[in-house]
C-alpha positions in Angstrom: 94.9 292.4 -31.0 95.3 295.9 -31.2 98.4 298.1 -30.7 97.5 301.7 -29.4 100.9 303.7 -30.5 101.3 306.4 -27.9 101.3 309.4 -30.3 97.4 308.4 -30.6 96.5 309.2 -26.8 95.7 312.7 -26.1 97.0 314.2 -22.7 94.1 316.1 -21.2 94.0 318.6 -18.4 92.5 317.4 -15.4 88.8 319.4 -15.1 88.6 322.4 -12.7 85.3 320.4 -11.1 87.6 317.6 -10.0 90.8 318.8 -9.4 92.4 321.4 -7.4 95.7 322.3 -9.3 97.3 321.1 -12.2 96.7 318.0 -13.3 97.5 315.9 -16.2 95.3 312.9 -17.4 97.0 310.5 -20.1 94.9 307.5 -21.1 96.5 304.1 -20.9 93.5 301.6 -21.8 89.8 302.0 -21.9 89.0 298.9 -23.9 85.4 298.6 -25.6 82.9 296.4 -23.8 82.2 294.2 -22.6 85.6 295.8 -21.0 84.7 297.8 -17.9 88.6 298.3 -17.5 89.8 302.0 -17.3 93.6 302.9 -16.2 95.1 306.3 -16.5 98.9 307.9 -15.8 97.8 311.1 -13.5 100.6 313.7 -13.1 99.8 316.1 -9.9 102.0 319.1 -10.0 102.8 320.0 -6.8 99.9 320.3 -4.2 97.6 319.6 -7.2 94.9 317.1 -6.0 91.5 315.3 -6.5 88.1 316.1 -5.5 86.5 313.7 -2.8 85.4 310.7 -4.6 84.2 307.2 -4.5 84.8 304.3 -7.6 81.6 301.8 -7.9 84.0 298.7 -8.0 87.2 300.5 -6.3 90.4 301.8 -7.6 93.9 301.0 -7.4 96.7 303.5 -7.5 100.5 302.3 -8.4 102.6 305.4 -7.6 105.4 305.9 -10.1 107.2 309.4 -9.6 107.1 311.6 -6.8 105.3 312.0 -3.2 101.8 312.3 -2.5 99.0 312.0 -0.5 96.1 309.1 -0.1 93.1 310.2 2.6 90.1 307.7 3.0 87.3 309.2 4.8 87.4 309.1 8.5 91.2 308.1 7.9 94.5 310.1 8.3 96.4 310.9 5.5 98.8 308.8 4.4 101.9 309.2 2.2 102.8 307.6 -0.6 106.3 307.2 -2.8 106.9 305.8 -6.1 106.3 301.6 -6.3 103.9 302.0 -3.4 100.7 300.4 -4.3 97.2 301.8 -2.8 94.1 299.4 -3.0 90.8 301.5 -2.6 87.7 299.7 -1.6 84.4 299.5 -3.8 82.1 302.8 -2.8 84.9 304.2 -0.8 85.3 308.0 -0.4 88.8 309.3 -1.1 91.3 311.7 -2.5 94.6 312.1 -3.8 97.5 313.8 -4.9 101.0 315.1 -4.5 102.6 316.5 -1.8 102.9 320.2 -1.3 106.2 320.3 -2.8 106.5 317.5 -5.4 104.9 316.7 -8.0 103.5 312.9 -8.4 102.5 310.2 -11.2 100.4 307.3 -10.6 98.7 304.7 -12.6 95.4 304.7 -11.6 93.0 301.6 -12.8 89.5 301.3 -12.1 86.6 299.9 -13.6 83.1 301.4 -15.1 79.7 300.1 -14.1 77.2 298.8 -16.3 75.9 302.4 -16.9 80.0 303.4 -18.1 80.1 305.4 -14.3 83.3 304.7 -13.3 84.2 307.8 -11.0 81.2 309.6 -8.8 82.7 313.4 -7.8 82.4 314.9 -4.7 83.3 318.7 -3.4 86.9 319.7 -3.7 89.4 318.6 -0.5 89.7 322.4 0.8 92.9 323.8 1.7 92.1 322.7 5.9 91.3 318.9 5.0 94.8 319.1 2.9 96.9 321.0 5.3 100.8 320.7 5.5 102.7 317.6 6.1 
């Protein structure tokens, strides 16, 4: 068993590429193999969001602080409030965030493919596709 103390875990900004905003990534597990298990805490100031993107075996978002957004493709965009629980499909284009004025935490868990993909990125959601709620 191993015990990962949290002053080991570096907080990383989330990369201009894939996030609109600011964005704060802290690692909570990414186990070695044959673990394909990933899970992040994602702060979203607020209006801070994803890029479009899709997760080869699906994602699952617990929200823990805050309000923000969900949008599948094709879909409407759906709010979300701390203990909600969003299940995203295998291959399914999304994006999320927080709301334009909260912030928003979620744990987000995923898992890689063989090849240690776990996220394929997309252009960013524009300002339009966003709008106001």
């Amino acid at each position: 068993m191993e015990i990962i103390r949290v002053e080991t875990r570096k907080t990383e900004s989330g990369r201009a590429d894939y996030f609109t905003g600011h964005v704060l990534l802290d690692p909570i597990a990414s186990p070695p193999l044959p673990s394909r298990v990933r899970a992040l805490r994602v702060t979203f100031a607020p209006g801070a969001r994803t890029a479009w993107h899709t997760h080869p075996f699906g994602q699952v978002l617990h929200i823990l602080a805050g309000i923000g957004a969900v949008q599948r493709a094709g879909e409407p965009i759906q709010t979300v409030k701390p203990g909600d629980t969003v299940v995203i499909g295998p291959g399914e284009r999304h994006w999320h965030g927080a709301d334009p004025t909260h912030l928003m935490v979620h744990l987000a868990i995923q898992e890689a493919d063989d090849a240690g993909v776990q996220t394929t990125w997309f252009e960013h959601v524009t300002d339009a596709e966003y709008g106001v709620r």
